[in-house]
C-alpha positions as CSV (number, residue, x, y, z in Angstrom):
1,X,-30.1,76.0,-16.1
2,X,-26.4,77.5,-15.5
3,X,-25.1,73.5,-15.5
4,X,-27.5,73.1,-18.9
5,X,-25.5,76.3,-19.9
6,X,-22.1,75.3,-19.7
7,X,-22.7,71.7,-20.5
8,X,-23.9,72.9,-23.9
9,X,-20.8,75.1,-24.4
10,X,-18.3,72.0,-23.6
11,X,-20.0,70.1,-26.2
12,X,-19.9,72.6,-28.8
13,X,-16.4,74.0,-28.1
14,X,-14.5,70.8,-28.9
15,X,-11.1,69.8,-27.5
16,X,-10.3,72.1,-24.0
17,X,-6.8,71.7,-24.6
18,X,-6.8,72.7,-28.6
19,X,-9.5,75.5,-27.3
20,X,-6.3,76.5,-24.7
21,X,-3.5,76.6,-27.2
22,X,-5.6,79.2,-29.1
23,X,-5.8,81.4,-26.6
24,X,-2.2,80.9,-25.9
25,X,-1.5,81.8,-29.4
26,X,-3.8,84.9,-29.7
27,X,-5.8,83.1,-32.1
28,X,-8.5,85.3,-33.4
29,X,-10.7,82.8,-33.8
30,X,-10.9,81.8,-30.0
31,X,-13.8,83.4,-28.5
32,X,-12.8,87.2,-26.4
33,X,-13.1,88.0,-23.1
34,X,-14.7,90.6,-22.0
35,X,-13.1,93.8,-20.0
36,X,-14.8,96.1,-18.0
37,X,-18.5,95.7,-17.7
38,X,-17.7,91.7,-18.7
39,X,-15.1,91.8,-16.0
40,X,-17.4,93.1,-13.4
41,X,-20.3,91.3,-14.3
42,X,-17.6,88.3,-13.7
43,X,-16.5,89.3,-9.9
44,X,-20.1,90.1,-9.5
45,X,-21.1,86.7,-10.5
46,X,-18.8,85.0,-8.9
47,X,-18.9,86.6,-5.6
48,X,-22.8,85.6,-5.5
49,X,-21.3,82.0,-5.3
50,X,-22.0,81.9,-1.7
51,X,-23.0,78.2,-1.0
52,X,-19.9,76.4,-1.3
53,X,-19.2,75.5,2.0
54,X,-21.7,72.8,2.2
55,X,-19.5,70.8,-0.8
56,X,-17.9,69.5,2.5
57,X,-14.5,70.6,1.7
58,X,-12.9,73.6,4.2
59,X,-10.7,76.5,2.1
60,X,-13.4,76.6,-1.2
61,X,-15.7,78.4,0.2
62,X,-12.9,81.3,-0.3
63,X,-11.6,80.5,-3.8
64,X,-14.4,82.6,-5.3
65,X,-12.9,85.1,-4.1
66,X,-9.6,84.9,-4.6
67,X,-10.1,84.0,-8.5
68,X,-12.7,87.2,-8.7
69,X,-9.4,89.3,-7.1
70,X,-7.3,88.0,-10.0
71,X,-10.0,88.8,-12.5
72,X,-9.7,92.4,-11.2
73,X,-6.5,93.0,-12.2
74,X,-5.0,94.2,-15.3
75,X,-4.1,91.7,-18.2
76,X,-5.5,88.8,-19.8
77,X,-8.3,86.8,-18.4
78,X,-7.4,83.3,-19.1
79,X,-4.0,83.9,-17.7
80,X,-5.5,85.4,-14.2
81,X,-8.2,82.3,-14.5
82,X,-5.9,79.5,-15.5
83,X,-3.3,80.7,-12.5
84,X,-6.4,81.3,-9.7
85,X,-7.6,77.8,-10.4
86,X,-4.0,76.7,-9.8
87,X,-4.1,78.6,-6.8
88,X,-7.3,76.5,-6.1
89,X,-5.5,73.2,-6.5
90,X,-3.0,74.0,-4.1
91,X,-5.8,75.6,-1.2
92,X,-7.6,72.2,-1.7
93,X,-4.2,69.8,-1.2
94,X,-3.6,72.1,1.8
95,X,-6.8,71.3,3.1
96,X,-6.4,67.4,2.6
97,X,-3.6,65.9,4.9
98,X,-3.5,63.0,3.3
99,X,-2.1,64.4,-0.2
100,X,1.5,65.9,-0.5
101,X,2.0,69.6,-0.6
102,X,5.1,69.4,-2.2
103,X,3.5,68.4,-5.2
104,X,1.7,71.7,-5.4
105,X,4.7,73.6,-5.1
106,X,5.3,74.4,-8.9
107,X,1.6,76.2,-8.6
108,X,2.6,78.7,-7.0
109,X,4.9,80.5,-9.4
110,X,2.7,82.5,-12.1
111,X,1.7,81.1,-15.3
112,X,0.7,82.6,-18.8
113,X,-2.8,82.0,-20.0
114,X,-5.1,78.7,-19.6
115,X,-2.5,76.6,-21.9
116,X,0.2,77.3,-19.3
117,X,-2.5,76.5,-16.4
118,X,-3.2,72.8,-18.0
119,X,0.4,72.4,-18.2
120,X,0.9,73.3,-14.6
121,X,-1.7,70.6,-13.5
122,X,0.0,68.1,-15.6
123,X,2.9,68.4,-13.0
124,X,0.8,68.3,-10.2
125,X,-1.1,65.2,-11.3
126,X,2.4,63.7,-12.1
127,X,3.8,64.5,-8.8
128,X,0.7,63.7,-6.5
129,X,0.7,60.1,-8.2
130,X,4.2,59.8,-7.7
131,X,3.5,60.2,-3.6
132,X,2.4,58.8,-0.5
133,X,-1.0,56.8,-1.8
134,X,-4.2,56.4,0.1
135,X,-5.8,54.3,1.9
136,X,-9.3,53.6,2.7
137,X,-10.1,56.7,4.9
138,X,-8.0,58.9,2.7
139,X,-10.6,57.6,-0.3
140,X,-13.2,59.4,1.5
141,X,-11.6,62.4,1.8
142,X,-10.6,62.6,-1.5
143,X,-13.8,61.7,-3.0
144,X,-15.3,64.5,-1.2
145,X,-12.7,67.2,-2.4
146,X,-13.2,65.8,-5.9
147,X,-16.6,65.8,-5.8
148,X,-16.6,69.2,-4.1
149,X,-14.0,70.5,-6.5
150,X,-16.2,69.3,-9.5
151,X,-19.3,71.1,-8.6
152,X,-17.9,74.9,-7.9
153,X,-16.2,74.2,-11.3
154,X,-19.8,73.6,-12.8
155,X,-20.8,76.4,-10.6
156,X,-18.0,78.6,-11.9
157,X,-18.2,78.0,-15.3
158,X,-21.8,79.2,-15.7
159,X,-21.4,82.2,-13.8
160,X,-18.4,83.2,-16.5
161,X,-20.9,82.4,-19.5
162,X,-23.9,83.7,-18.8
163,X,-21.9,87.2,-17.8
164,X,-19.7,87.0,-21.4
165,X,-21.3,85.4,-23.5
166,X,-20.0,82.6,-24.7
167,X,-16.5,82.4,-23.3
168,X,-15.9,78.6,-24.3
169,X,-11.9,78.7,-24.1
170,X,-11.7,79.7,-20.9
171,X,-14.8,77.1,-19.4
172,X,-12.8,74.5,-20.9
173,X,-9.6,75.6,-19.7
174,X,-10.8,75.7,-16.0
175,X,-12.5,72.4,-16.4
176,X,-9.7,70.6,-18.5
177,X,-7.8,71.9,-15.0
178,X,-10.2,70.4,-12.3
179,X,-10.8,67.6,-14.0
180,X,-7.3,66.0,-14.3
181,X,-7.0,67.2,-10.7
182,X,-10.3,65.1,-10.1
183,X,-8.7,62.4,-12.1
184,X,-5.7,62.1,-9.8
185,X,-7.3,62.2,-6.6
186,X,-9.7,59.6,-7.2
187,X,-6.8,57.4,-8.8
188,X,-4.4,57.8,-6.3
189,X,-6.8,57.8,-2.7
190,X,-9.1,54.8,-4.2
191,X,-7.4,51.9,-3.6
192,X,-5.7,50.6,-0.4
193,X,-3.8,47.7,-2.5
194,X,-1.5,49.8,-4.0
195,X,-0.2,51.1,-0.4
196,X,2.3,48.6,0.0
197,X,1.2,48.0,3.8
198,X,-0.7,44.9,5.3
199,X,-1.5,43.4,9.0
200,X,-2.6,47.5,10.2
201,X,-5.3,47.5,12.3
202,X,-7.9,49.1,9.8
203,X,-8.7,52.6,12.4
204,X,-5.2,53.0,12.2
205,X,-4.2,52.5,8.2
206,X,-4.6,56.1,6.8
207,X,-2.2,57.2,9.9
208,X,0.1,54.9,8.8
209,X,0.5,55.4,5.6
210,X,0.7,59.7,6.1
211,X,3.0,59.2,8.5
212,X,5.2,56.9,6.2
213,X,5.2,59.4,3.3
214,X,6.6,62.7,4.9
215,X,10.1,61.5,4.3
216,X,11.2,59.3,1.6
217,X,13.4,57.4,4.5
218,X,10.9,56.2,6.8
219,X,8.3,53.7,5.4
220,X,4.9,53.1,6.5
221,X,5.9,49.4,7.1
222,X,8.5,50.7,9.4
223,X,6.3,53.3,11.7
224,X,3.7,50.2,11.9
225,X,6.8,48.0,12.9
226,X,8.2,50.7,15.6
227,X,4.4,50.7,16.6
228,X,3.8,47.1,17.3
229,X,7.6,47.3,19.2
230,X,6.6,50.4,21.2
231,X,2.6,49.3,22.3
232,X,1.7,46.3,20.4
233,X,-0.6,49.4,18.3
234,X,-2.3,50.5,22.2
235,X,-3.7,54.1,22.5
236,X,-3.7,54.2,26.2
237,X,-0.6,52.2,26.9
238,X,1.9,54.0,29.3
239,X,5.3,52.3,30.5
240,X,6.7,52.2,33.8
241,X,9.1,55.2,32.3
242,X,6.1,57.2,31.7
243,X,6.2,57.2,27.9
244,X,2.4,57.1,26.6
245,X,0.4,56.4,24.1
246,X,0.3,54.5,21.3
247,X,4.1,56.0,19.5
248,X,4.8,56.2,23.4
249,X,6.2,59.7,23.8
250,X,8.0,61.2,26.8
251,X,5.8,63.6,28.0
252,X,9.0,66.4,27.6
253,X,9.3,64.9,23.9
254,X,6.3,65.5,23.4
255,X,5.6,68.8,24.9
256,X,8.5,69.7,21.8
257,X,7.3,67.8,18.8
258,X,3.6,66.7,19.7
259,X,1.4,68.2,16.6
260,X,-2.6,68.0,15.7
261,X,-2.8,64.9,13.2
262,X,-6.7,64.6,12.9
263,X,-7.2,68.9,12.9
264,X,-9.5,69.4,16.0
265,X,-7.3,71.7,17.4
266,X,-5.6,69.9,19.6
267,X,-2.1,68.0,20.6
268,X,-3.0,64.9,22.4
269,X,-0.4,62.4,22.9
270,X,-3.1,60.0,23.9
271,X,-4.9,60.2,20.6
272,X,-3.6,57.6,17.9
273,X,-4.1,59.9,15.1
274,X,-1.6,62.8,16.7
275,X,0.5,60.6,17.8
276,X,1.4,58.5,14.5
277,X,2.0,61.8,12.5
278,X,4.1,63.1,15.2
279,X,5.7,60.0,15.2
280,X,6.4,60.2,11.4
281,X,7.9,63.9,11.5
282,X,9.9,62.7,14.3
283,X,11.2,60.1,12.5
284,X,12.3,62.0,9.5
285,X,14.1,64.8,11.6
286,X,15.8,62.1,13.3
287,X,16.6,60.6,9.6
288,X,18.3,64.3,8.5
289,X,19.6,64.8,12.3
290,X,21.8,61.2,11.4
291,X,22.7,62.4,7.8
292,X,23.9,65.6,9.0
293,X,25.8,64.1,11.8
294,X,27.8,60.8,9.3
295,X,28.3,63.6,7.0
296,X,30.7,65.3,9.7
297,X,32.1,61.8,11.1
298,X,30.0,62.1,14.0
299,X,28.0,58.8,13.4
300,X,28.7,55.6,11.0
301,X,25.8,53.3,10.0
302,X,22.9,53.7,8.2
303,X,20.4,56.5,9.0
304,X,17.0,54.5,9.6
305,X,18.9,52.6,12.3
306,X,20.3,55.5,13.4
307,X,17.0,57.6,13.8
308,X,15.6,54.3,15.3
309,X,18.0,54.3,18.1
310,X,17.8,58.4,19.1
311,X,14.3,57.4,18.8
312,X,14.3,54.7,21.9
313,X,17.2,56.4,23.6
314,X,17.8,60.2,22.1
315,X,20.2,61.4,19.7
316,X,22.8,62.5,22.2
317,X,23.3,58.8,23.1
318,X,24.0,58.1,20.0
319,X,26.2,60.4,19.2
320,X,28.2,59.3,22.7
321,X,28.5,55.3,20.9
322,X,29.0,57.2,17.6
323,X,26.4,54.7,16.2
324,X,23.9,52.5,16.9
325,X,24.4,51.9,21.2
326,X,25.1,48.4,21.7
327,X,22.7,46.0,24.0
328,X,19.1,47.1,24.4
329,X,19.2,50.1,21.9
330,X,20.7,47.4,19.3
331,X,18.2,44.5,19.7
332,X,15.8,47.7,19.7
333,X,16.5,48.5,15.6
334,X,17.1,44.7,14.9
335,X,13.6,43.5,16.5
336,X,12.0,46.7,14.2
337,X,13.7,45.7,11.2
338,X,12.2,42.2,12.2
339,X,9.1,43.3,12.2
340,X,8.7,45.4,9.0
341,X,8.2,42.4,6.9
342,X,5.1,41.5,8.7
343,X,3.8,44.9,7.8
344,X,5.5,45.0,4.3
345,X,2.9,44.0,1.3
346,X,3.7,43.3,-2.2
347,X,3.5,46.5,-4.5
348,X,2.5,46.2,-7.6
349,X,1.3,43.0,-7.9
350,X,4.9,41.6,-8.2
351,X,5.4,38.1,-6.7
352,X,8.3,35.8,-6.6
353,X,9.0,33.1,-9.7
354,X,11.0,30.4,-10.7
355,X,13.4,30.8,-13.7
356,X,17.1,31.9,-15.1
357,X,17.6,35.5,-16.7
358,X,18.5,35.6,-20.0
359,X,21.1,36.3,-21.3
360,X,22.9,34.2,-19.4
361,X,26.3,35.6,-18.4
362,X,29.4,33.9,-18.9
363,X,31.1,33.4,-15.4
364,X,34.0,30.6,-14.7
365,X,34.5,27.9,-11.8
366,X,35.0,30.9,-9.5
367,X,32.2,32.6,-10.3
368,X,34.0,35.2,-11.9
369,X,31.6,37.3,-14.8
370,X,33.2,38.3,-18.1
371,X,31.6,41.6,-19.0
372,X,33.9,41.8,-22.3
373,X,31.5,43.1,-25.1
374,X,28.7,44.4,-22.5
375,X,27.6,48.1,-23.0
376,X,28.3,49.8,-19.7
377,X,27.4,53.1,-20.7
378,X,23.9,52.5,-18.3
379,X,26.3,52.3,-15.6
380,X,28.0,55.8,-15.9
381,X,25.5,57.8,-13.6
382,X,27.3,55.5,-10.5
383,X,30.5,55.3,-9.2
384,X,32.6,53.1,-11.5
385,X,33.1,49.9,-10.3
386,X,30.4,49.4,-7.9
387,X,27.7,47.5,-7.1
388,X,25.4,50.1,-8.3
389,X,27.1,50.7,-11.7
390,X,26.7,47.1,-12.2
391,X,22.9,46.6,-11.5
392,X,22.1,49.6,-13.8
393,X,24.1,47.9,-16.7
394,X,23.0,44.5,-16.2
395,X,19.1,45.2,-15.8
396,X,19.4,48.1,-19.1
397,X,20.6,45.1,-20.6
398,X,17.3,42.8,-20.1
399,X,15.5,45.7,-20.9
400,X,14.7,46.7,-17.5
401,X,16.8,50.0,-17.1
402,X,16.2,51.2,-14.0
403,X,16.2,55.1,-13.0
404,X,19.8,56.6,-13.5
405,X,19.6,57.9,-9.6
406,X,18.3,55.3,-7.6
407,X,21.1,56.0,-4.6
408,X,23.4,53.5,-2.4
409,X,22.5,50.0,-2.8
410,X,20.4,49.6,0.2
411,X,18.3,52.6,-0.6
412,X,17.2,51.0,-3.9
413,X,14.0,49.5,-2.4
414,X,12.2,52.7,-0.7
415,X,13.8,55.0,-4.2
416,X,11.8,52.5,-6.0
417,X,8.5,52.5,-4.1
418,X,8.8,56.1,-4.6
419,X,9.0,55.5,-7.9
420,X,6.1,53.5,-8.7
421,X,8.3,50.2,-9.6
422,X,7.4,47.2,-8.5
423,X,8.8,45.9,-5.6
424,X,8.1,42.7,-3.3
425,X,10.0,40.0,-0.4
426,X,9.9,37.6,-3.7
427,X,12.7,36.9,-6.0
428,X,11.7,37.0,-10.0
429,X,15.0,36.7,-12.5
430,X,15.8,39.7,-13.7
431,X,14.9,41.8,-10.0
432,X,17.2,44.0,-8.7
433,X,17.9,42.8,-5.1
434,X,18.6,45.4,-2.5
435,X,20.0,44.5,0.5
436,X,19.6,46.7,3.9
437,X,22.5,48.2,5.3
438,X,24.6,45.0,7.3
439,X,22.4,42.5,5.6
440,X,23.8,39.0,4.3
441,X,27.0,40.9,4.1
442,X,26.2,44.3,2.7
443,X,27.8,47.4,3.6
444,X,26.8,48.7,7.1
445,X,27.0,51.9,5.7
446,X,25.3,51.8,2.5
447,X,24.1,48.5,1.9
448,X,24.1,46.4,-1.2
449,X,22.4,46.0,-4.7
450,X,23.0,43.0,-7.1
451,X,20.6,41.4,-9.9
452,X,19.0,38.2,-9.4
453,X,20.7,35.8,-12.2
454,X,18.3,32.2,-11.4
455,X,15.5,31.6,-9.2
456,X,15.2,28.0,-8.2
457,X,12.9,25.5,-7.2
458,X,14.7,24.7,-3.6
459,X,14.0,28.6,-2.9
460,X,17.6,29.0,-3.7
461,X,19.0,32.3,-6.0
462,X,21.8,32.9,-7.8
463,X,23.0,36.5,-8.1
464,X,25.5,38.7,-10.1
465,X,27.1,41.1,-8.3
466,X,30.2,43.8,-8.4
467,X,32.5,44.9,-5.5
468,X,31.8,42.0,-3.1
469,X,35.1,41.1,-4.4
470,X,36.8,44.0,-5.6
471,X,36.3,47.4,-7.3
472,X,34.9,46.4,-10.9
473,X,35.0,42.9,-10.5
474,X,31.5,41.4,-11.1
475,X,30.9,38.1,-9.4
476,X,28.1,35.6,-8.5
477,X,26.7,34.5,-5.6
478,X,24.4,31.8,-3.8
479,X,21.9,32.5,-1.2
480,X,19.7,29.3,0.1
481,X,15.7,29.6,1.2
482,X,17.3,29.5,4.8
483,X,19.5,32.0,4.5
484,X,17.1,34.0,2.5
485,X,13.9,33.5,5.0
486,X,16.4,34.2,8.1
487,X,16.5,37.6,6.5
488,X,13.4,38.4,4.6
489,X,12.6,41.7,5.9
490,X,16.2,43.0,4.8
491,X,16.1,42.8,1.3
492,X,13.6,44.3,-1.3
493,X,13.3,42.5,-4.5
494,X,12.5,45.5,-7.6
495,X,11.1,44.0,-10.5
């Protein structure tokens, strides 16, 4: 009867977000809550809420409570409401390790009535569908919080009406809430095609893809690559060294960095699911280790390779070759870079296709580009000149501006991933074409971004480029179906 209750009051109350700005406003003609008795009636209520553990969900079963402590204090009831139900969303992402807790972040600071609380989950929609996205067993747990979610709301929701009344504005703004929330869950953790990650044995997927989304510098197609390098994806594999497992930690490693991935309690390098997240926060401390370290001269060349090699033979080795440690180390990082394109799936949808951009730019017989009478204002977030500032101007100019902060070159790819472009191995006209760090030429340092000008039927491309040969000079360039298959998992083509 509660559920009939407030199903009624949704469909008579009419929009929840028109019903919230009222209450923001201090209409009069949104519907008062009560104070005192109301309010007591309210904590009373819903403390009696006592069956939510079985929703499936750990941390609910104690958001009763917390909202019915907020209701207890002084000051206006949608505003306590609207920011313990924000509170709520960021219990439940705590509780789910596959969802981003950074995107919860803005929760936490305190918001003014139920319009301010819709607003706040906006941003948190925004931000979780901007993250790490799900896979198949993430689907399940997401399904579950959503559906868990869902029914303490309905549970919720006729506890405040039948103790006030008929309290409309603030149902709806709780619900308006939850339900985007529900919205983005179920968007985001539904789909494994949109995870950019192929060829993972399917136990192992979810892993994966967590551990590829703690850092925006280490990929899931790269943990899967260092993987398949390090125990061709074998729990119980040990090497004559004694590493073990299936990332193939050092038992002193891991005795310092091991952590519970799957939450029963324990550390156990042997199981796959602690040992691929550990990997992953490994991974991204080695990432900001090698950052900090180039930024003081320490180390030259680019970060991933650089976390790959401390990885295999520890940082301090590196930091004795200043780099990348010739030999084994080396052939280490190259045969991992190798791999990631077996691992790397199209995202998006975005395949390769024959074809010339237009419009065409005018270049003479040594390929030189006149940019006279192009706008380069797209260009001015990047340093002047370089092969950045040039990709930014030429794709705003096809009407396919690209985000004004996408980083060095050979960054563009992962920024973009993270940015829910669409990115693929297959060259369309009009892509920008990032190239890793030392790839076909790039910088070793920061690698290399130039636009794909033609798309031919040999395989062949034709590029346009700036700073390959000389500050501000744009250029063109050939690359041949060899030369572009030899190299395939080094390049990321945004479209």
């Amino acid at each position: 009867m509660r559920d009939v209750k407030a199903s009624s009051l949704l469909r008579s109350a009419g929009s929840g977000q028109a019903i919230a700005a009222k209450i923001a406003a201090g209409d009069p003609g949104a519907p008062a809550v009560g104070k005192s008795a109301g309010k007591r009636a309210v904590v009373h209520r819903l403390k009696s809420i006592t069956g939510l553990s079985r929703f499936g969900v750990q941390g609910i079963e104690s958001s009763a409570d917390r909202i019915a402590a907020g209701l207890n204090n002084d000051g206006d009831e949608a505003t306590h409401i609207g920011a313990k139900v924000q509170g709520l969303t960021i219990s439940v992402s705590k509780r789910m390790p596959f969802a981003p807790r950074a995107a919860w972040r803005a929760g936490r600071t305190g918001v003014r009535g139920a319009k301010a609380a819709a607003r706040g989950a906006k941003t948190a929609v925004k931000g979780v569908r901007s993250a790490s996205q799900g896979a198949s067993t993430a689907a399940r747990w997401a399904s579950r919080a959503a559906q868990a979610a869902s029914r303490m709301v309905a549970h919720m929701a006729a506890a405040v009406s039948s103790s006030l009344g008929v309290p409309a504005a603030v149902v709806l703004s709780i619900i308006l809430v939850m339900v985007m929330l529900v919205t983005s869950f179920l968007s985001i953790f539904n789909s494994s095609q949109s995870s950019g990650l192929s060829n993972v044995p399917a136990q192992y997927q979810s892993d994966v893809l967590r551990a590829g989304s703690l850092c925006s510098d280490i990929t899931a197609p790269l943990i899967a690559a260092q993987i398949e390098n390090e125990s061709n994806w074998d729990p119980k594999a040990e090497s004559g060294a004694g590493a073990q497992g299936i990332s193939q930690f050092m038992p002193d490693t891991w005795a310092s960095v091991g952590k519970d991935g799957d939450g029963d309690g324990v550390a156990d390098v042997w199981n796959p699911h602690d040992a691929i997240y550990s990997q992953g926060l490994l991974m991204c401390d080695l990432v900001k280790q090698a950052k900090s370290y180039k930024d003081s001269g320490r180390l030259t060349g680019d970060p991933v390779d650089l976390a790959l090699a401390a990885y295999n033979t520890g940082m301090g080795n590196a930091l004795k070759a200043g780099g990348v440690p010739a030999g084994e180390v080396a052939r280490y990082v190259s045969h991992i870079k190798s791999l990631m394109n077996k691992y790397q799936a199209s995202v998006g949808g975005g395949g390769g296709s024959v074809g010339e951009l237009t419009p065409k730019l005018s270049a003479n017989a040594a390929g030189i580009v006149d940019i006279t009478g192009i706008d380069t204002g797209p260009g001015s977030t990047y340093a002047w000149g370089q092969c950045t500032w040039w990709a930014a101007i030429r794709r705003s100019q096809i009407g396919k501006p690209v985000d004004p902060y996408m980083g060095d070159g050979g960054r563009w790819g992962v920024t973009a991933r993270s940015l829910g472009y669409s990115v693929s191995l297959d060259p369309s006209p009009g892509d920008a074409v990032s190239f890793h760090a030392g790839v076909l030429g790039a910088d070793p340092t920061y690698g290399h971004v130039a636009i794909v000008e033609a798309v031919y039927p040999d395989g062949s491309i034709l590029i346009s480029e700036a700073n390959a040969r000389g500050v501000g000079v744009v250029s063109t360039r050939t690359f041949t179906k060899a030369e572009l298959d030899a190299n395939r998992g080094g390049m990321d083509f945004i479209h």
